[in-house]
C-alpha positions, 0 to 999 in steps of 0.5 A: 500500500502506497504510504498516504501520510502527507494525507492524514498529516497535511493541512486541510487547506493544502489538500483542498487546493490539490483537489481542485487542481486534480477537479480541473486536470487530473494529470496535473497532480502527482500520479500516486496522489491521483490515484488517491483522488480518483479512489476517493471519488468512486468511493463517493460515487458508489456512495450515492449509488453512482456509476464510477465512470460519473464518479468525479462529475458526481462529487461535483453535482454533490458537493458542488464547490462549496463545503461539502466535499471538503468535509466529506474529504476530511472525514476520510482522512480522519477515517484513514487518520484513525486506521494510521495512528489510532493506536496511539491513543488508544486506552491501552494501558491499565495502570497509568496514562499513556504518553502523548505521542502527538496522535493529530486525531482531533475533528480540527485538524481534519477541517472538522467541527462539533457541528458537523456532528450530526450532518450525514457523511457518504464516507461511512460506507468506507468502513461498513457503516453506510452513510450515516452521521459524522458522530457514527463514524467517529465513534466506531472509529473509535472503539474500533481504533482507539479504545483498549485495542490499537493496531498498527499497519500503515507500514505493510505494502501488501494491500491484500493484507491491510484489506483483510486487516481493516474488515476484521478490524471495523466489521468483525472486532465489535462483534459480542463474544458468545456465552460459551467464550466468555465463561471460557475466559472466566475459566482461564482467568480463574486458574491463571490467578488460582495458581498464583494464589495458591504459590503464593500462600504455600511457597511463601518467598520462593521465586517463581517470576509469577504472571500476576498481573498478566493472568490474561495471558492464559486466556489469550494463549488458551485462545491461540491455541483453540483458534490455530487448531479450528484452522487446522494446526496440529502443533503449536511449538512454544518458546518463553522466558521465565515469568508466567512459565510455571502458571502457562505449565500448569493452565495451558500445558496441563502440567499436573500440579504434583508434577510442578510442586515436586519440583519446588519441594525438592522431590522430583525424580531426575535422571542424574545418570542423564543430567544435573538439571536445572531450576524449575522455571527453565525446564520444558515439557510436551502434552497433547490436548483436545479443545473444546471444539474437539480438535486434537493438537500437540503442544511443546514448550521449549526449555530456555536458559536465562539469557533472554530471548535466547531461546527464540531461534530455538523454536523456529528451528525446531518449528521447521524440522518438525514442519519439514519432517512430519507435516511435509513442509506444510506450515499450516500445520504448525505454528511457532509462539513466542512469549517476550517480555517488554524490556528483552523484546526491544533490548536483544539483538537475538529478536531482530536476526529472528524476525529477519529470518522470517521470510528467508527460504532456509529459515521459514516457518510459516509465520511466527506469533510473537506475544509480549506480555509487556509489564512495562519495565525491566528488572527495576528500568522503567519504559523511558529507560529501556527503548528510544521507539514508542513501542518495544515491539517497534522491530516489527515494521522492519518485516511488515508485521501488523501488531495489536496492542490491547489493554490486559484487563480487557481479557474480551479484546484480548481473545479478540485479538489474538483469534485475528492475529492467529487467523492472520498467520494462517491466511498469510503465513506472515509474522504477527505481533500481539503487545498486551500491556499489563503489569507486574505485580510483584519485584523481578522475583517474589523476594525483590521489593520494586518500590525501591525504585519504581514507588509511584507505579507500584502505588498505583499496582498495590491498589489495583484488582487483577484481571479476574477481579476486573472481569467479573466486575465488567460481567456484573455491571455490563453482562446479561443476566446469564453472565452476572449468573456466570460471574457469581457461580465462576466466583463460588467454583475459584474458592472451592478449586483452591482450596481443593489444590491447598488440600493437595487433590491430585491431577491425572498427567494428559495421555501423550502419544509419541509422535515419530521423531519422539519414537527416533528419540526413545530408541537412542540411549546415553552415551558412556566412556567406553563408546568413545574408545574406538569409533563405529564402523562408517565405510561405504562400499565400492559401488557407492563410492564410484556412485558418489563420486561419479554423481558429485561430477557430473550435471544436467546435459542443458546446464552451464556451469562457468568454465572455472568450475567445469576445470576444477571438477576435472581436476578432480576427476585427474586426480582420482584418476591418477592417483586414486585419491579424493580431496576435501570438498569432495569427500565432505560431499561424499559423506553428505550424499552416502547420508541421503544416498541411505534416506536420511536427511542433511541440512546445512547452512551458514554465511556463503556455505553453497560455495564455501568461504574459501571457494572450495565446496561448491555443493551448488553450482550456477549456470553461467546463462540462466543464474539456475542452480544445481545442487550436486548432492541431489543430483547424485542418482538414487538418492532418497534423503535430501540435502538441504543447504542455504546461505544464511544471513549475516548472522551467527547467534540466530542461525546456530540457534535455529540449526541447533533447533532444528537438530533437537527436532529430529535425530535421524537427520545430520545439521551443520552450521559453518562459520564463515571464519572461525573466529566469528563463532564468538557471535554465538556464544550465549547459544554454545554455553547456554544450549550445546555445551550444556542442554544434555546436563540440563534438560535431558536432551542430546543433540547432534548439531554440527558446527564447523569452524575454519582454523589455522595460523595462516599469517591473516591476522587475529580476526581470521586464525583462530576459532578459539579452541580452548573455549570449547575445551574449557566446556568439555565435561561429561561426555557433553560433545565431540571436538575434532581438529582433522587432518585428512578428508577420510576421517572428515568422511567418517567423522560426519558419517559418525554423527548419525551412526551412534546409538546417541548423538552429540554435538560435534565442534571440528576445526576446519582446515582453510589452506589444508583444503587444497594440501595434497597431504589431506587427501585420501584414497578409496580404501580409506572411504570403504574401510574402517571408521574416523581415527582418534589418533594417527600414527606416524608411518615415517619414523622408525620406531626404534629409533624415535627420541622425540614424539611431536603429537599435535592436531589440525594444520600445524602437523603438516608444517611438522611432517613437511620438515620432517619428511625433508630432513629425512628424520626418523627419530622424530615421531609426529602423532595426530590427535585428530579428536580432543575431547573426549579424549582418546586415553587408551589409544594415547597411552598404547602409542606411550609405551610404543615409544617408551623410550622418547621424549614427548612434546605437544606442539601447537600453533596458538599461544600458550595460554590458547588452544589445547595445551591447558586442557591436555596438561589437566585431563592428560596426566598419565604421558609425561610432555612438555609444549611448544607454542607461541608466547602467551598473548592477549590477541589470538594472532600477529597482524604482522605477515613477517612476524607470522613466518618467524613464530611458525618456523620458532615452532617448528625448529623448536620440535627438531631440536634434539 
């Protein structure tokens, strides 16, 4: 929709006179302005029952030149004024005024007067009324626009959109709610406010980050639900922080209440063999429900970490497995929710990079809802503090997103609302924002006082009644006799429902039938020790290596690739020709097409990934004419499986947090995510410490997401050497995940191929060579592809063991600066030792190879500095070999900038290890 503000914002007289100038010549206005004009006149023309080929000698037989048809005018423009900016006066707020947002609704700056009130106006036929008084039409525009729901969607373009957007809005929002929704809101609002009462009375001081103040929530949920599952959602995947957690456990979960009090008196059974938990209010949890319309959906609620909003690409990622692997992509059938606070909403990053996503093909989901329970402050910060837009969900117009904002002691506009907004999502798969502007009863926690710094606000907090109180009130005073009936017997029931909960009556757990990435789940099994001492077999046979290879290297008869790539795919070819040998990026893609090849399921993304950073993947190809691509893993023949692969946004925190989703979704399909460089994973870290590392101690969840950091001391500076390898080290416990630093494309083969082949998954951290890719040393031969499994350690096959003094065990790209001396020099009493898997490490491997060469000294050697890389982690878990290291000096950087200084570290090194 063409954006109409100099409409609604110029001056009457300003108007006037460019709608004379268009009267007398229509092409002398500016062409979008005369559209404008041309519009108002078939709507002024069908108004008077007018054909709209008179529409403009109508106006003028009507309003002649007098005043008329600039009244007319400014009633439409105060119809579109309202439509605009409505929502900036709109009584959104239940505690206090709202700001004066310099809203220009008034009947004067629409060239109109009090007495125009009663004069009849065609333009009521805009918004479903017909024409009817200038009072009428102001008035609906009014509880329509501007009483406890404002909306904001003058910045979508989709005219369809806003079309569907102002009906729902001025032709079905006044609508009365049927008994039966009213006494359901009642329902929700009463156990919303009766768990919070009966915690507060029981678990007196116990954080428990309570939704007091917004118990609308409940309903509004209850109502999302309902709605989505009549427009035939089969699941709803939910992803929240932590206040109202427990009550949206408990009311809309079904979450036993045994089940939520075990947790707090310390009670609760948990598998330690499989985790050491975590506090009640982060954990997740998986029903299936039948609504009152008898409609059965599942419900998830993810498990969060403190780290606000962090668990947002979580649920979008898990969204889209689920949607890709259960429902054949179809989104209608499942729909994301996220429940923000106001504060976190508007302050963290995370939100914006998943909004972004929405639309993108590798990240979509059909349309996200996205509900704020906004309690106009942040810890102890108050609104003024915490955002410098008006509104903190003002990020939504970057994605033309529409946003309710609705008063929560209105729980009917609430349910309104968000029915709109849900069948919103499903006629356009687009995001869609519900702002609920509520309070907070109580401090940050139970135990925090707010007065300390928010007295006047929590004044008028202490006086005032909660949602419950507020709509029984309303009932009583505005309902029919039924629902005063209603309110008085739903007000007996809360107080015997409470009590019954104090005298502890249990619950029933919901019956939960196991949908089939759950069945996927349940077959695997926890890791131990003793599956890390030798890896599984993953050889492929001979038939499907030359089905692999042979696939990888051809395309379609019609498709042009670029010279360039044509000559290194035959380079390829000659080489394997010639020496029997694969490179790389074939055998990465060899493992991802042996993975499909068996039906299974690789997805893949990242920043620039089709062609990979260093220009050696080339996973897509694109015709030279067309701009066509081919995906070279699909193409190979036979496969069942797909391989999925997108270049992602400019984003590490948000697209490694949906990949990890997606992974937590389904386990029979193996998920990457590649830095572009290394060094940029330190983007993603709140993902990686709150989720990877840790989710399985956590939340009892594996997961076997793959992420691949390029590494490698290459002379290109701090920002481009190294992935931090010591961070993920220093993370390593338990069995948590799998770290690689790999030095040959066979064991990269396997070490993929891996990650599916265990009876439990794990994420997996390997350092990706850069330079190495092309390194002749890195290649394999065929043997290696259908032989065996990935290799912990690497023995040396040039020293001569009776002879070795020294042994140099290293990882990733230094071994072939060290192999390159060695093998120059001819020494064969030096032994180099590739430890290709750090952790969990390989102890009893490490300790064979040590009384092989009993006799030598032992060295680790590595690129980083000495207070980087593996040398801290190896001297605390590898006690038992006794060595010394070699490395750079200790350093605040992670690399020189320096090209020369670069050289004479590395070559510090490498003399260092061949000095004897």
């Amino acid at each position: 929709m063409k954006d109409f503000s100099y409409i609604t914002n110029s001056h009457p007289e300003y108007i006037e006179n460019l709608y004379r100038d268009f009267s007398k010549d229509p092409g002398s206005v500016d062409p979008d302005l005369k559209k404008f004009f041309e519009g108002f006149d078939f709507a002024m023309g069908q108004g008077n029952g007018q054909s709209n080929g008179s529409a403009v000698s109508t106006v003028s037989a009507t309003a002649g030149t007098g005043s008329d048809w600039k009244k007319e005018l400014g009633a439409y423009r105060m119809i579109l004024g309202y439509r605009n900016k409505g929502h900036l006066i709109a009584k959104t707020n239940p505690i206090r005024e709202r700001k004066d947002r310099n809203a220009n609704l008034t009947l004067e700056f629409f060239g109109l007067s009090e007495e125009d009130m009663d004069k009849t106006f065609q333009v009521g036929e805009r918004i479903g009324l017909g024409a009817t008084t200038l009072k009428n039409i102001l008035a609906h525009l009014k509880k329509t626009y501007a009483e406890h729901l404002g909306i904001e969607f003058k910045y979508i373009s989709n005219q369809e959109k806003v079309n569907w957007l102002a009906n729902e809005m001025e032709k079905n929002f006044a609508n009365p709610l049927s008994l039966d929704k009213k006494k359901r809101i009642l329902e929700k609002l009463n156990q919303g406010v009766m768990f919070e009462k009966f915690l507060h009375t029981k678990y007196v001081g116990q954080k428990r980050f309570s939704l007091e103040g917004g118990e609308t929530t409940i309903a509004a949920l209850d109502a999302i639900i309902n709605t989505a599952a009549d427009h035939d959602v089969q699941e709803v995947v939910i992803g929240m922080a932590h206040r109202g957690r427990l009550n949206i456990l408990a009311n809309i979960m079904g979450k036993t209440y045994e089940q939520i009090f075990s947790e707090f008196e310390g009670t609760a059974k948990v598998d330690q063999t499989m985790g050491s938990g975590d506090v009640k209010y982060h954990m997740g949890f998986g029903s299936e429900l039948k609504t009152p319309a008898g409609k059965g959906i599942y419900l998830k609620l993810m498990p969060n970490p403190s780290h606000l909003e962090a668990v947002d690409p979580v649920v979008v990622g898990f969204a889209r497995a689920k949607a890709d692997v259960l429902y054949g992509s179809d989104f209608d059938k499942i729909l994301p929710i996220l429940i923000h606070g106001d504060a976190s909403i508007a302050g963290q990053g995370i939100v914006y990079e998943v909004t972004q996503m929405s639309n993108l093909e590798g990240y979509y989901t059909g349309g996200t809802m996205h509900f704020v329970i906004n309690n106009q402050i942040g810890f102890t910060t108050n609104f003024d503090d915490a955002r410098s837009s008006d509104y903190c969900t003002s990020l939504a117009a970057a994605i033309q997103a529409p946003v309710f904002h609705v008063n929560g002691d209105d729980p009917e506009a609430v349910v309104k609302c968000v029915e709109i907004a849900t069948r919103y999502r499903q006629e356009f798969n687009s995001d869609v924002f519900i702002d609920m502007v509520c309070y907070r009863r109580h401090g940050h926690n139970e135990g925090d006082d707010p007065k300390f710094t928010q007295p006047q606000l929590y004044g008028l907090i202490d006086k005032h009644p909660n949602p419950r109180e507020v709509y029984i009130k309303y009932l009583l005073e505005n309902g029919e006799a039924d629902a005063q009936e209603l309110a008085k017997e739903m007000e007996k029931k809360f107080w015997a429902d409470l009590q019954e909960r104090l005298d502890e009556v249990k619950q029933n757990p919901l019956p939960y039938n196991l949908q089939n990435p759950d069945k996927w789940w349940n077959s695997l099994r926890k890791s131990t020790d003793e599956d890390f001492d030798q890896s599984p077999s993953t050889a492929i046979s001979e038939e499907d290596f030359k089905k692999l290879f042979d696939g990888l290297m051809q395309w379609p008869a019609e498709f042009k690739p670029l010279r360039k790539i044509e000559k290194i795919l035959q380079d390829k070819i000659k080489l394997f020709d010639a020496e029997k040998k694969t490179d790389w990026a074939t055998a990465e893609l060899m493992a991802y097409g042996s993975l499909v090849l068996e039906g299974k399921d690789v997805r893949m993304s990242g920043q620039d990934v089709k062609r990979g950073t260093f220009s050696h993947r080339h996973a897509v190809l694109m015709d030279e004419v067309s701009d066509k691509p081919y995906n070279r893993v699909n193409g190979i023949p036979d496969v069942t499986g797909k391989f999925k692969i997108y270049n992602s946004l400019l984003s590490e925190y948000g697209v490694l947090g949906f990949e990890y989703g997606y992974a937590l979704a389904n386990p029979n399909a193996l998920v990457l995510w590649e830095a572009q460089f290394g060094d940029f994973v330190n983007g993603a870290q709140t993902m990686i410490d709150q989720f990877i590392s840790s989710g399985e101690q956590k939340w009892n969840r594996m997961n076997g997401v793959t992420m691949l950091l390029p590494h490698g001391y290459e002379g290109q500076g701090p920002e481009h050497s190294s992935a931090r390898l010591e961070r993920f080290l220093q993370s390593c416990a338990e069995l948590n995940m799998v770290v690689t630093n790999i030095t040959t494309s066979a064991n990269f083969f396997h070490a993929l191929r891996r990650q599916l082949a265990w009876p439990f998954r794990k994420p997996l951290i390997n350092f990706a060579p850069k330079a190495n890719l092309r390194h002749p040393g890195t290649y394999s031969p065929v043997e290696e592809f259908t032989s065996g499994g990935f290799r912990e350690v690497i023995d040396d096959t040039f020293a001569d063991t009776g002879k070795v003094k020294k042994v140099l065990f290293c990882s990733g790209k230094v071994y072939y600066d060290l192999a390159e001396r060695q093998q120059k020099e001819d020494r064969k009493d030096i032994a180099i030792i590739r430890l290709e898997q750090l952790y969990p490490l390989p102890f009893k491997q490490l300790e064979a190879l040590n009384a092989k060469y009993s006799k030598a000294t032992w060295f680790w050697v590595q690129e980083e500095p000495l207070n980087m890389g593996a040398a801290a982690f190896l001297k605390m878990n590898l006690t038992t070999i006794n060595y010394g290291v070699i490395s750079r000096q200790p350093s605040a950087a992670t690399a020189t900038g320096y090209a020369k200084v670069h050289k004479q570290e590395q070559e510090e090194i490498v003399e260092t290890a061949f000095t004897i």
